[in-house]
C-alpha positions as CSV (number, residue, x, y, z in Angstrom):
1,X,32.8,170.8,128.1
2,X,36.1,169.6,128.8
3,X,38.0,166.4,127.0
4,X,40.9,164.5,129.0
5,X,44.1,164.4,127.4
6,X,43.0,166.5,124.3
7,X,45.6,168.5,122.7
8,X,43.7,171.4,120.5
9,X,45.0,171.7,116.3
10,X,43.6,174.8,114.7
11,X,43.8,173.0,111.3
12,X,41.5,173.5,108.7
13,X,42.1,171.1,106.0
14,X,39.6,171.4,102.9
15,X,41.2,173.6,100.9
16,X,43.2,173.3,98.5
17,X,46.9,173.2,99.8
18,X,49.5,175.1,98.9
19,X,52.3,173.8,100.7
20,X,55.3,172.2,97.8
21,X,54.8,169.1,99.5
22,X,52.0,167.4,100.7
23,X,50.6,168.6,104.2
24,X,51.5,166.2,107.1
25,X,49.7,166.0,110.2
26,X,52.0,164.8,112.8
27,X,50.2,162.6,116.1
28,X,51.3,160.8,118.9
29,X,50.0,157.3,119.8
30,X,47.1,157.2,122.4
31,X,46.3,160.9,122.0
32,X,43.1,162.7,121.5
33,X,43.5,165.6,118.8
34,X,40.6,168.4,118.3
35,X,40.6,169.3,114.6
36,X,38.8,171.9,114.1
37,X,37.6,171.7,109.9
38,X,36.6,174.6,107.6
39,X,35.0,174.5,104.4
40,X,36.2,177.3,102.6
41,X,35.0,176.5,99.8
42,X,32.9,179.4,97.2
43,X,30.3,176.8,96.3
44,X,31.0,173.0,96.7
45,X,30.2,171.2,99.7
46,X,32.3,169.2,100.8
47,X,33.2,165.2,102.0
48,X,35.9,164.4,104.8
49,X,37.6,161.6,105.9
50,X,40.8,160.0,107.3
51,X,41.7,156.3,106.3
52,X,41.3,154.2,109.2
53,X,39.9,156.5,111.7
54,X,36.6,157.2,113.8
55,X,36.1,160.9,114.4
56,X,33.8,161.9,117.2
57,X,31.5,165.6,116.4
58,X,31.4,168.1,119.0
59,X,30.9,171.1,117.4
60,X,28.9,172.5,114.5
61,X,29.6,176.5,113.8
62,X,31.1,176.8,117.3
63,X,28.3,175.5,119.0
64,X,28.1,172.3,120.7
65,X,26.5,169.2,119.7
66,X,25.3,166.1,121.2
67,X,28.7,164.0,120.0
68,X,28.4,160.9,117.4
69,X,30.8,159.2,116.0
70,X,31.4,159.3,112.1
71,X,34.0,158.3,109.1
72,X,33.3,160.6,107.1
73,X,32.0,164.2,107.8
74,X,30.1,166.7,105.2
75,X,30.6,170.2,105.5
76,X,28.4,173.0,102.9
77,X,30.8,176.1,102.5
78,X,31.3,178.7,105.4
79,X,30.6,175.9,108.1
80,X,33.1,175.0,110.8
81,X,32.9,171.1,112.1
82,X,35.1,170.1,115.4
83,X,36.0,166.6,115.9
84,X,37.6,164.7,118.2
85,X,40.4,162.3,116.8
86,X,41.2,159.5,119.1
87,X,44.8,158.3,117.7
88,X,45.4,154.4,117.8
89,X,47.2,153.3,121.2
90,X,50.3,151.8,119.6
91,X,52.6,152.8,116.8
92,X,50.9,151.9,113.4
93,X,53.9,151.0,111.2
94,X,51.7,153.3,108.6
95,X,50.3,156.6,107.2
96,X,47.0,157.2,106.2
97,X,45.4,160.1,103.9
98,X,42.8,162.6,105.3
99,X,41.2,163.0,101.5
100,X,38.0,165.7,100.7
101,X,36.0,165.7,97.6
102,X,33.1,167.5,96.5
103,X,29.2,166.2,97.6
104,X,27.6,167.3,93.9
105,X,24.5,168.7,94.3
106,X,23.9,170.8,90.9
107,X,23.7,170.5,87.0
108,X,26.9,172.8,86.5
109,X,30.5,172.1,86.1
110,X,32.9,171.0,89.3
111,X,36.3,170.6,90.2
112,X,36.6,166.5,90.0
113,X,39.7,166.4,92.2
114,X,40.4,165.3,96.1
115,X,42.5,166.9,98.0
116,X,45.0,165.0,100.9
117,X,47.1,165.3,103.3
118,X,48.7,162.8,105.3
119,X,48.4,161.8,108.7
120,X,51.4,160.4,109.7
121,X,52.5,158.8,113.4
122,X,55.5,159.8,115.4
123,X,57.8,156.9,115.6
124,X,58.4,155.9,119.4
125,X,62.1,156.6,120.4
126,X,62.8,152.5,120.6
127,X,61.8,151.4,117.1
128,X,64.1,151.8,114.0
129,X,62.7,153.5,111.4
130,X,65.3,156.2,109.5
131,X,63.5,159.0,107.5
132,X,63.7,157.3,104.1
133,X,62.2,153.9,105.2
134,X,58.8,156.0,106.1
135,X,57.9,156.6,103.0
136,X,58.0,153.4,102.4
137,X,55.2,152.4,105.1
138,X,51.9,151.0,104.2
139,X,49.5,154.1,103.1
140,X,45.7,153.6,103.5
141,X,43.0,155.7,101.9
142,X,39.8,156.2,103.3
143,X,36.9,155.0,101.7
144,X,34.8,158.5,100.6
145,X,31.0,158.6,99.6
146,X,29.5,158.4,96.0
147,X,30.1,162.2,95.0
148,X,26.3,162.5,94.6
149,X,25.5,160.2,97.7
150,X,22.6,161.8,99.0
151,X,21.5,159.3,101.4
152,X,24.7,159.9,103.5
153,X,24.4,163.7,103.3
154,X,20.7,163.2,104.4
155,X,21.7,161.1,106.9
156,X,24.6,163.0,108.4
157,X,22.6,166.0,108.7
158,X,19.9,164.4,110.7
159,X,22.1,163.3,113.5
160,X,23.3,167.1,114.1
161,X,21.5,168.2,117.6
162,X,22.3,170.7,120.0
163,X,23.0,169.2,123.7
164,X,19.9,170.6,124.6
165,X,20.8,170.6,128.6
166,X,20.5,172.9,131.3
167,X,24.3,174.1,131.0
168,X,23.9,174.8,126.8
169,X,19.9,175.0,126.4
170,X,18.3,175.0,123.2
171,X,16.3,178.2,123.2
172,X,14.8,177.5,119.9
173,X,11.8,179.8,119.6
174,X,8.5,177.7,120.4
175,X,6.2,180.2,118.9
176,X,6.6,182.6,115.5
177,X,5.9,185.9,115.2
178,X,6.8,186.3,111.9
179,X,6.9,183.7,109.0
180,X,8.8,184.2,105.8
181,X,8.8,181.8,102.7
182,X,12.0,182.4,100.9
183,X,12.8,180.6,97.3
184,X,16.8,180.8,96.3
185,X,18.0,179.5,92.7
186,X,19.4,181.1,89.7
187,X,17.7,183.3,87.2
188,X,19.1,184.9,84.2
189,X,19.1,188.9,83.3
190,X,20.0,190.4,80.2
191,X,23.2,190.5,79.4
192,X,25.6,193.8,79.2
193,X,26.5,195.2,76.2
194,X,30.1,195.1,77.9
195,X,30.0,191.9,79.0
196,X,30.2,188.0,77.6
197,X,27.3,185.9,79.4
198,X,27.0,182.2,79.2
199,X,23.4,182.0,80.7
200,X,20.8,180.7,78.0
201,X,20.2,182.7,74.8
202,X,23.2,185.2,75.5
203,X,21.6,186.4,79.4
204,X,23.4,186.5,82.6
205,X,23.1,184.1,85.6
206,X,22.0,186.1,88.6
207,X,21.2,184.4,91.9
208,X,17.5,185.4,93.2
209,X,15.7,185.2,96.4
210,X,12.0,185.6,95.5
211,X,12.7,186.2,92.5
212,X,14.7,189.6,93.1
213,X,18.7,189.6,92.5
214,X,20.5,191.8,95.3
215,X,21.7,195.2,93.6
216,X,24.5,196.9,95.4
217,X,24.2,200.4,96.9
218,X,26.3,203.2,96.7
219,X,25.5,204.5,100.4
220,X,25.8,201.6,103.1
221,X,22.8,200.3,104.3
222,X,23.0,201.5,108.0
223,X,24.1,205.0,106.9
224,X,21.3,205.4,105.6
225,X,19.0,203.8,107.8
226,X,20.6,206.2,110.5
227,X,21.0,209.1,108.9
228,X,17.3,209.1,107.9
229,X,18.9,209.6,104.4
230,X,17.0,205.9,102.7
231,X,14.9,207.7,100.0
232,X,16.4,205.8,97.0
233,X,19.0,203.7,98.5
234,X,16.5,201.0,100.0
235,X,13.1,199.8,99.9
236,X,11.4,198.3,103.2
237,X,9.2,195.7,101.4
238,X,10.9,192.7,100.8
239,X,8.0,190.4,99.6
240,X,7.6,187.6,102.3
241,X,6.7,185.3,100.2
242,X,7.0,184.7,96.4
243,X,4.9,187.0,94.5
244,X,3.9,184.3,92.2
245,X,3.7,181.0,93.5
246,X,4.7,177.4,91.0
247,X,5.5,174.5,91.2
248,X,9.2,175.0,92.9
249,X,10.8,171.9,92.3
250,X,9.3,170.5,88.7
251,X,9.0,171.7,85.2
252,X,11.0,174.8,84.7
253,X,8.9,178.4,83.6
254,X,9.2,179.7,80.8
255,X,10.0,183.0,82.0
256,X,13.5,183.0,83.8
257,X,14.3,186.4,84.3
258,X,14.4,188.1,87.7
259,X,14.2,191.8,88.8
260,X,17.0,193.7,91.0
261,X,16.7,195.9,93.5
262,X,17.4,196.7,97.0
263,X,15.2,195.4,99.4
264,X,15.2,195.2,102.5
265,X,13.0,193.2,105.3
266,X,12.0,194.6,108.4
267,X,11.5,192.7,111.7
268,X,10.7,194.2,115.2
269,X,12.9,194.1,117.9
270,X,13.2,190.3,119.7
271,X,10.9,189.2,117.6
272,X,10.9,185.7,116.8
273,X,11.4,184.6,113.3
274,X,10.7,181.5,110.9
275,X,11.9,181.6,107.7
276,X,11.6,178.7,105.1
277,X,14.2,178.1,102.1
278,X,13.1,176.7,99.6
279,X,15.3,175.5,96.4
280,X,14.2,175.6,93.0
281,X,14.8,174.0,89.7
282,X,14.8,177.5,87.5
283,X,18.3,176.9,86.0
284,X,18.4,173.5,87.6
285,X,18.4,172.4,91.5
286,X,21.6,172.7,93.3
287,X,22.7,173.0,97.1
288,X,22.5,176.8,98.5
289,X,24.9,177.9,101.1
290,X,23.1,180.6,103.3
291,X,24.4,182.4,106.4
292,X,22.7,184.9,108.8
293,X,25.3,187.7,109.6
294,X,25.2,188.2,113.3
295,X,23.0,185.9,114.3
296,X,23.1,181.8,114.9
297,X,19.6,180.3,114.4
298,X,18.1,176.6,114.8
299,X,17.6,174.3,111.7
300,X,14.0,173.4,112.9
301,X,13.6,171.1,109.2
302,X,14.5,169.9,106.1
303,X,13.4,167.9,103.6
304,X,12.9,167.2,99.8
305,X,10.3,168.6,96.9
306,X,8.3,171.7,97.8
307,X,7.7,172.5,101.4
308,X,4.5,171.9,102.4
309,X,3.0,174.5,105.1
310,X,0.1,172.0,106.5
311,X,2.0,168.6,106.7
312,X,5.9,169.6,107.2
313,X,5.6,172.1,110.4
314,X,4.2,169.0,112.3
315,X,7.5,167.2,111.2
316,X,9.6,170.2,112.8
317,X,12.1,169.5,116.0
318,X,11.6,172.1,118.8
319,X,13.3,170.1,121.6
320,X,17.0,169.6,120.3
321,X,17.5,170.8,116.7
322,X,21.4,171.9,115.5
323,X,22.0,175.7,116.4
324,X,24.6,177.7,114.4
325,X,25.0,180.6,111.3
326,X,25.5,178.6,108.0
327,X,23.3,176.0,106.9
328,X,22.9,174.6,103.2
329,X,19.5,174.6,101.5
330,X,19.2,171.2,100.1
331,X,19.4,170.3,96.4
332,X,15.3,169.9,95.0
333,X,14.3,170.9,98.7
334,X,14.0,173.2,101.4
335,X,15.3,173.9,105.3
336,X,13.3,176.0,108.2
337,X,15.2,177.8,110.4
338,X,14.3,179.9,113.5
339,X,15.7,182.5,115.5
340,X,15.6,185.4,117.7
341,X,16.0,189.1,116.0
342,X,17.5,190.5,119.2
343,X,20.8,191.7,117.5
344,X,20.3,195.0,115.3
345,X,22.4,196.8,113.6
346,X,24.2,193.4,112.2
């Protein structure tokens, strides 16, 4: 895909900068820019804009999209978006911010600030302007979402699509071969005798999927997978599904702990895969951010309150849905994904 008169910006800005002055972002009248943006965040998704400009999507994790024009972009942590920044045709006589603040999903504390950088014009070689007299130009803000506006991060997800065409097909999986149902919250274990926890009654937080909280291994996983040598490093049964199923999304149980171990899932060579994520409300419902090493995958659905397997699979796009390797379980919901296990050893 090629864009005239585009002029490519490695920039990621949605981090916290740590330049002594505030970032600028120097453009040229009538231009196109590619940004290319980053969340690199560790848990907050994120809100992006710049005051007085329309960016056009292209890319979502590297991988095209069919483009849409937007104000304001939302990003969940580990995602890449590209956009296209079509600069105004004449010299402004202003600056405007590019601001990002956090899309609050969850119950616990946040960092309540916005970061900005400017985005400021080159002055055209005829017009008068010395250095100090820039800083005293007009500066516009952009207008950012509601930090807990989830109708826009509802609706900005749904217009994600892959291009879906016979140069960049959408080879999203039409049938499964193997299903997995996969809840993802916080639980709590008991606390160290080392250690100061702030999880309810003295415990630890510990993220869980199905209930089970990761434990790290002393021998590396394909070592011992190759080596033959798995006898007390691993266990091949995953559950594929929650042992004991509730009410995901409503009343808390009173039980809270979860187990830890090393478990691992197993899945056949090009086989093809569904797996749904489901949030819960444990410790409180909050946003997940969720990336398949190695592989990209297709976000087939999402939606709100507990996924339902009779009515929600007949909801599910299989012609263009968004392709790439990070996606962000919603907050009190759930997201499908499909892929193809055709990479091992990732």
């Amino acid at each position: 895909m090629l864009f005239s008169n585009a002029i490519f910006f490695p920039y990621f800005f949605i981090i916290k900068l740590v330049f002594p002055d505030t970032f600028k972002l120097k453009v040229k009248p009538g231009k196109t820019y590619l940004l290319r943006l980053i969340n690199a965040a560790l848990n907050d998704e994120l809100f992006f804009s710049i005051a007085n400009h329309t960016l056009t999507v292209v890319e979502a994790d590297a991988i095209y999209v069919k483009p849409f024009e937007t104000e304001t972009l939302l990003i969940a942590p580990g995602q890449t978006t590209n956009v296209l920044l079509k600069t105004k045709l004449h010299y402004p006589s202003a600056t405007f911010f590019m601001k990002a603040r956090p899309y609050v999903t969850g119950q616990g504390t946040f960092d309540n600030s916005t970061v900005a950088g400017i985005l400021e014009y080159e002055k055209p070689l005829n017009f008068h302007l010395s250095s100090n007299s820039i800083k005293n130009l007009p500066l516009f803000k952009p207008v950012l979402p509601a930090l807990n506006d989830t109708s826009f991060a509802t609706s900005f997800t749904n217009k994600l699509r892959s291009l879906a065409s016979k140069q960049f097909p959408a080879n999203v999986p039409q049938n499964v071969d193997r299903q997995f149902f996969f809840t993802v919250g916080l639980g709590t274990s008991p606390c160290q005798s080392n250690q100061t926890c702030q999880g309810p009654n003295g415990t630890m937080f510990q993220a869980s999927v199905n209930n089970i909280s990761f434990a790290m291994p002393t021998t590396a996983l394909l070592q011992a997978h190759f080596t033959g040598k798995s006898d007390g490093v691993y266990n091949p049964d995953f559950p594929t599904s929650p042992l004991i199923a509730f009410n995901y999304t409503g009343t808390p149980p009173n039980n809270t702990m979860v187990s830890n171990g090393t478990k691992l899932a197993v899945l056949p060579f090009n086989s093809s895969v569904e797996l749904i994520m489901q949030d819960t409300s444990i410790l409180g419902a909050e946003s997940h951010p969720l990336h398949l090493h190695g592989f990209n995958f297709f976000v087939v659905g999402q939606g709100f309150g507990n996924f339902d397997p009779n009515k929600d699979p007949t909801k599910f796009n299989l012609v263009d849905p968004v392709e790439r390797n990070t996606v962000g379980v919603p907050s009190g919901g759930w997201v499908a994904i499909r892929f193809l296990a055709d990479n091992p050893g990732k």
